[in-house]
N, C-alpha and C positions, 0 to 999 in steps of 0.2 A: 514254618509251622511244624511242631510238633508232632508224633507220629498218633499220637492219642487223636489230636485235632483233626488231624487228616479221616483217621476211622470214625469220629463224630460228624465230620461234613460232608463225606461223600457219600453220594445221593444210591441206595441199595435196595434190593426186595427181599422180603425174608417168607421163605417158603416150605417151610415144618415149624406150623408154629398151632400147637393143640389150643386151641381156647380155653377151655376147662383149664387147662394148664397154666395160666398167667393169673387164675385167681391170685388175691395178696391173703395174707394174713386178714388184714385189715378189712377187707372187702369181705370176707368169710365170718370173721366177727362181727360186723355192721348186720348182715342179710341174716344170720341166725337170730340175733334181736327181734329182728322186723320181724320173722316169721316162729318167735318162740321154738327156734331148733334148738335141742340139746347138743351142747358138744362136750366133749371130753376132755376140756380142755376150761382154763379159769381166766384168761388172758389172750390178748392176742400177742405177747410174748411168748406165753408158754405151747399156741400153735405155730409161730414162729420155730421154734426149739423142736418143734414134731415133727419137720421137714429132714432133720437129721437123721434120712436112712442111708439101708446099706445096699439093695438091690432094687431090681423092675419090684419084682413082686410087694414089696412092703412101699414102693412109690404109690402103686399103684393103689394098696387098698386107702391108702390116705389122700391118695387121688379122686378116689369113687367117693369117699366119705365126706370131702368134702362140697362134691357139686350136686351134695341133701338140701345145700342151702339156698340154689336157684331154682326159684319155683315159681314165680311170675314175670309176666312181661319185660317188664322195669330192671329186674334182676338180670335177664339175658343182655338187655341193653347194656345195663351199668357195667357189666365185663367185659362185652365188645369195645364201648366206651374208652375205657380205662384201660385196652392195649393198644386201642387207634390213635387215642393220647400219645402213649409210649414213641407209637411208632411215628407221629410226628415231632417227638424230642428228639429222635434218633437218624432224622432223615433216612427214613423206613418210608420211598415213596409208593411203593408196592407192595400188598402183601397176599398170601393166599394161603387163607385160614382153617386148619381143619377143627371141625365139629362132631360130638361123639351121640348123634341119636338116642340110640341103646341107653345112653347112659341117664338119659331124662325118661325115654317112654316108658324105661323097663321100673321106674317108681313112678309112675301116672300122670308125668308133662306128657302133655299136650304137644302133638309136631307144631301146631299152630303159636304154641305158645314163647318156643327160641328162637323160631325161622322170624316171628315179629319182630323180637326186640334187637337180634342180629341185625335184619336185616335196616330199619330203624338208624342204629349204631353206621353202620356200612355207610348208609347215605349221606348223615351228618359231619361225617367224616371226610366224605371227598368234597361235600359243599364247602367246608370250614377248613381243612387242611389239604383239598387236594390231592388224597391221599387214594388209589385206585384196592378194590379189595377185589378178591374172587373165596367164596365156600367149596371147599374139599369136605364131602359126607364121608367120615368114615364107619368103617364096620368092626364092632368089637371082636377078634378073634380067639378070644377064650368062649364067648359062643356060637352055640352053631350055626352052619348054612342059611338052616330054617330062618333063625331071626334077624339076617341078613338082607334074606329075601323078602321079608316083611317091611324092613324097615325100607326096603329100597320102592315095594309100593305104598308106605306110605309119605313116601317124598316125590309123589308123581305132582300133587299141585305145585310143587315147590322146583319142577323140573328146569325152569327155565332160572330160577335165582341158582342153580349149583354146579357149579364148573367142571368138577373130577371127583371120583369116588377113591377113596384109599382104604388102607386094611391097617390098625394098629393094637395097643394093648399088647397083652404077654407073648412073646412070638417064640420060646421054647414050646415044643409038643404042640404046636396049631403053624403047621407049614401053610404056604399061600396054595397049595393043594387042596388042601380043604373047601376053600374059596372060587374055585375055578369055574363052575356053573353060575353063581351071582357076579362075579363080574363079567363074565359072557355077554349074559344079559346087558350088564350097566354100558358094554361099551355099545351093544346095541341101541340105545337109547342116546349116544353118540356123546358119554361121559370122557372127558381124558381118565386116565389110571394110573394111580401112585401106590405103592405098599413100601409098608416098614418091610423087611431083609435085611439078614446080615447085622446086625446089631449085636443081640444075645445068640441069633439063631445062627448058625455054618453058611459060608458061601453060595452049601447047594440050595439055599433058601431065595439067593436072590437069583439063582437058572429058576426056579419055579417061579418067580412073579415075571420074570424074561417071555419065559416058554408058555407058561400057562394061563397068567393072566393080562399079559403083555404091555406091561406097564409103560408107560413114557417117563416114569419117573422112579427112580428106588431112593426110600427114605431110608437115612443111615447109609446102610452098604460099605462100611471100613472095614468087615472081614472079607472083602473082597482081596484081599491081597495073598489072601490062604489058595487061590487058583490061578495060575498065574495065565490061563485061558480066558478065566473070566476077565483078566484085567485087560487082556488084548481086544477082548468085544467092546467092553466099556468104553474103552479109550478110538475103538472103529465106529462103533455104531456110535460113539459120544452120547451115551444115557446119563444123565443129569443122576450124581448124590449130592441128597441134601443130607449133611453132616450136620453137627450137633458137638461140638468140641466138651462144653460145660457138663452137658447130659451125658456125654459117655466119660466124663469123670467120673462122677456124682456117684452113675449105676455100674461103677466098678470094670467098664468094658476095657480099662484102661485103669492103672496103678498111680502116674503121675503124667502129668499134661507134657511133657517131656518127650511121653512115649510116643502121641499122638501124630497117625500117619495121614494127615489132611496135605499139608507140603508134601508129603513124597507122591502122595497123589495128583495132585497139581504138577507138579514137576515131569510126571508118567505122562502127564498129556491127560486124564480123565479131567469130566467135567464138575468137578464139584462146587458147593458152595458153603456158606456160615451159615447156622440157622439157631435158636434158642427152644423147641422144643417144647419144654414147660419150665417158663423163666424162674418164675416164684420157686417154684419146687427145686429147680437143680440149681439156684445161685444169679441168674444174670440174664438180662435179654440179650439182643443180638450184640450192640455193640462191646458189651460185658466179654462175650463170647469174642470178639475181636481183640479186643484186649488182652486177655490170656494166652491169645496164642501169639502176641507180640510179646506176653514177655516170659513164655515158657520155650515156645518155636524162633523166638527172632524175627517173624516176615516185618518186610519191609514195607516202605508204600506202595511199590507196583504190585507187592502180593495181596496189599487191601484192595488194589483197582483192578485187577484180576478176578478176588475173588466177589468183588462189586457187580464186574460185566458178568461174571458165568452166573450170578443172581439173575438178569436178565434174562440171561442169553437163553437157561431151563427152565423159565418162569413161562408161563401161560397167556401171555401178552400178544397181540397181532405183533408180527414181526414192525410194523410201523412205529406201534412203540416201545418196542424192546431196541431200535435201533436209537430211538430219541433218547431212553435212559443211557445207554451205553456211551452216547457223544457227550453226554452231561458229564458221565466221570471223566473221560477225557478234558474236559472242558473244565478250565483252572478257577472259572469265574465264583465255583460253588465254596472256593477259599477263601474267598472276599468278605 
């Protein structure tokens, strides 16, 4: 089998993975119709062709511009839908989804109104494809505390649908500092904790989600390699990065997929994994993202089973089934 086939078959969880972020073209063009949205755009080719930026900041305002066009139920669903699809093309048997609040309340959704059709999506999903989900609430960090701690009680009825709270969006000039008092709180309410770090922001971004909001999880985290202390914690305390190979092409954190230090990380002994991010916008879902780095990096098969198990192994799963996925990739049977 092939090394492509191998990265198609073997059984993975993907664990930064924005919702908002897998809108398509197509699905953005369709929901603007339904709800007479204006867009800027005349085709869903030529919003295809608007994907073509150059940093976060310009991702992001076409980011936000675009999830104008979920606004009912059905809509929230239709985009859970349509990555839980993905992720059963992709033997994606895991996944844990983060969701952006802020990004619906602050134009007049309704928390009642995503958490439904999410949640909807979620269920249909493990009945029909067996596919297991967990929701990561994130907090938009370009604003502030205040509407952080809002959004985090207005997710109190929703306490028991939400696994871990995260911190994303623009992470120059908004250290996880800023955030230190709201997620106090969230772990008190006995939330697991992930933050973006280390991506656009310096090393010492991801000691402040370590120290201050004591994350079990740093999303990104490849400038870690700028401290070579912080690489010695990582690789002791084994704190799970979810990398993002395509996305840190895309936003320039990186020149040519070439450069890309996920292998030399792996090889250090740190725990990382593959993740896709925001597919639509940066190029590729997760297997996408496997791919590229088989043929810009070289990894091999044990590097895709490798980075298969370390999906588990910092996934959110009771250790019972983080052990069952794990024996699966070992297990040749999923070649057949």
């Amino acid at each position: 089998m092939s090394l492509i086939d191998t990265i198609k078959k073997t059984p993975k969880a993907e664990l930064h993975l924005h919702i908002e972020g897998s809108l398509t073209p197509e699905l953005m063009w369709d929901l603007a119709a339904k709800h007479s949205v204006s867009l800027p755009y005349n085709s869903v080719e030529e919003i295809a062709a608007a994907y073509n930026f150059s940093d976060l900041q310009s991702f992001l305002d076409l980011y936000y511009a675009g999830a104008g066009v979920l606004i009912d139920e059905d809509d929230f669903y239709q985009l859970m839908w349509a990555y839980l699809s993905r992720c059963h093309e992709e033997n994606i048997v895991h996944t844990e989804i983060m969701f952006d609040p802020q990004t619906h309340t602050e134009r007049g959704i309704e928390f009642a109104t995503f958490m439904a059709g999410f949640l909807r999506a979620m269920k249909d999903a493990e009945e029909q494809f067996g596919i297991s989900s967990y929701l990561i609430m994130s907090f938009l960090r370009h604003l502030p505390e205040s509407s952080a701690f809002a959004t985090l009680e207005q997710a109190k009825p929703y306490f028991s649908d939400i696994h871990a709270v995260g911190l994303d969006s623009s992470e120059l000039g908004h250290p996880p500092s800023k955030f230190e008092r709201v997620f106090k709180q969230a772990k008190q309410h006995g939330f697991k904790i992930v933050a973006h770090a280390g991506e656009e922001g310096p090393a010492s971004y991801i000691w402040e989600a370590i120290n201050l909001l004591e994350v079990d999880r740093i999303d990104h985290g490849v400038r870690c390699q700028e401290d070579a202390e912080l690489m010695t914690y990582l690789k002791e305390k084994q704190i799970p990065l979810t990398v993002c190979p395509l996305s840190n092409l895309k936003l320039c954190v990186i020149d040519d997929m070439k450069q890309h230090n996920i292998l030399t990380l792996l090889e250090e002994g740190l725990l990382v994994t593959v993740n896709s991010d925001d597919p639509t916008y940066f190029g590729g879902f997760l297997n996408d993202n496997f791919i590229a780095l088989s043929e810009s990096l070289g990894i091999n098969e044990e590097h895709v089973k490798a980075l298969a198990k370390n999906s588990f192994i910092a996934s959110f799963l009771p250790e019972d089934k983080k052990r069952q996925y794990i024996n699966k990739v070992d297990d040749d049977d999923f070649r057949k």
